[in-house]
C-alpha positions as CSV (number, residue, x, y, z in Angstrom):
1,X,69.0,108.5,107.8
2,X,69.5,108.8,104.3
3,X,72.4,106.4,103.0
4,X,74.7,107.1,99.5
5,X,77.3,105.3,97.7
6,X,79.5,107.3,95.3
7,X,81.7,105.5,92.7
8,X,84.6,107.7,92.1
9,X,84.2,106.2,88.7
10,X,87.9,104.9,88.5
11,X,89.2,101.6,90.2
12,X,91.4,99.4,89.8
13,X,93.0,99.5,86.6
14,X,91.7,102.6,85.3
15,X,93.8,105.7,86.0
16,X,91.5,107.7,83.3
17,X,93.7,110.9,81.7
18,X,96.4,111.9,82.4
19,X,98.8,114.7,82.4
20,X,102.2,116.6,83.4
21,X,101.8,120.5,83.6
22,X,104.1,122.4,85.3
23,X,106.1,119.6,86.3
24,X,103.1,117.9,88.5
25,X,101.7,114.6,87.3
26,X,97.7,114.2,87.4
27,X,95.3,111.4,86.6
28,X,91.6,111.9,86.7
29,X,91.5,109.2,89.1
30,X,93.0,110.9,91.7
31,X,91.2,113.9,91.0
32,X,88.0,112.1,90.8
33,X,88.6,110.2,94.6
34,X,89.5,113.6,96.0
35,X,86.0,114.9,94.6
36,X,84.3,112.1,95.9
37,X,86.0,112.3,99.5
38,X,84.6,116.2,99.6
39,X,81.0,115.7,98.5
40,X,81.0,112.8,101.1
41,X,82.4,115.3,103.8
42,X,80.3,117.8,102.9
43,X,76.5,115.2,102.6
44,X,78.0,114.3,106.3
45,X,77.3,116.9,107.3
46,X,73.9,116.5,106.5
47,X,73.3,114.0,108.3
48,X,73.4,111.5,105.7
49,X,75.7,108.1,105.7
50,X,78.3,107.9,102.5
51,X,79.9,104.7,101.8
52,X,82.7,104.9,98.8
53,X,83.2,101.9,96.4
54,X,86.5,100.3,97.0
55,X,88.6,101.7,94.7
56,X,90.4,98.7,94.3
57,X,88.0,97.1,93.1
58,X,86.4,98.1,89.2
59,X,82.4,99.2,89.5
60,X,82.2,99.1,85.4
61,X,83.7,96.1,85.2
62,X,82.0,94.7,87.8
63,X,78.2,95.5,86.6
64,X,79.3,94.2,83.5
65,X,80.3,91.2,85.1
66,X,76.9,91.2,86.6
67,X,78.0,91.9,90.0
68,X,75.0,93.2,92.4
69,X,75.4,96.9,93.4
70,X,72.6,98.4,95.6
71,X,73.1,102.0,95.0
72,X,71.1,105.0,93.2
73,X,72.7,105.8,90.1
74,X,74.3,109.9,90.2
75,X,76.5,110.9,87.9
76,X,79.4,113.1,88.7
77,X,81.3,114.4,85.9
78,X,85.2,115.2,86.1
79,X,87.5,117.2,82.9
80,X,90.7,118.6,83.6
């Protein structure tokens, strides 16, 4: 079995843009977790294992920090 971990690319800390319209507040990290929780649910079915990356924690700032992260880098854009 194949195994994946996405980085919604915004943890703790880093709420990325955002924006009112209409009345509704976004921030591109919410949008970019909800992405990230559908391309999991969809590779499941797949058959392939997808962890997420705590989004409490930070995965920038922790490979800057030189934390180890096992994972093969993909990168998922996100614009509003």
């Amino acid at each position: 079995m194949k195994k994946l971990l996405l980085i919604s690319g915004h943890g703790h800390g880093d709420p990325g843009a955002c924006a009112t319209l209409k009345g509704k507040h976004y921030s591109e990290a919410a949008e970019a977790i909800a992405m990230v929780k559908k391309i999991r649910n969809a590779l499941k079915r797949y058959n392939v294992d997808v962890d997420l990356y705590d989004t409490s924690k930070n995965a920038y700032e922790d490979l800057k920090a030189g934390k180890s992260i096992n994972f093969f880098p993909v990168l998922i854009s996100t614009t509003f």
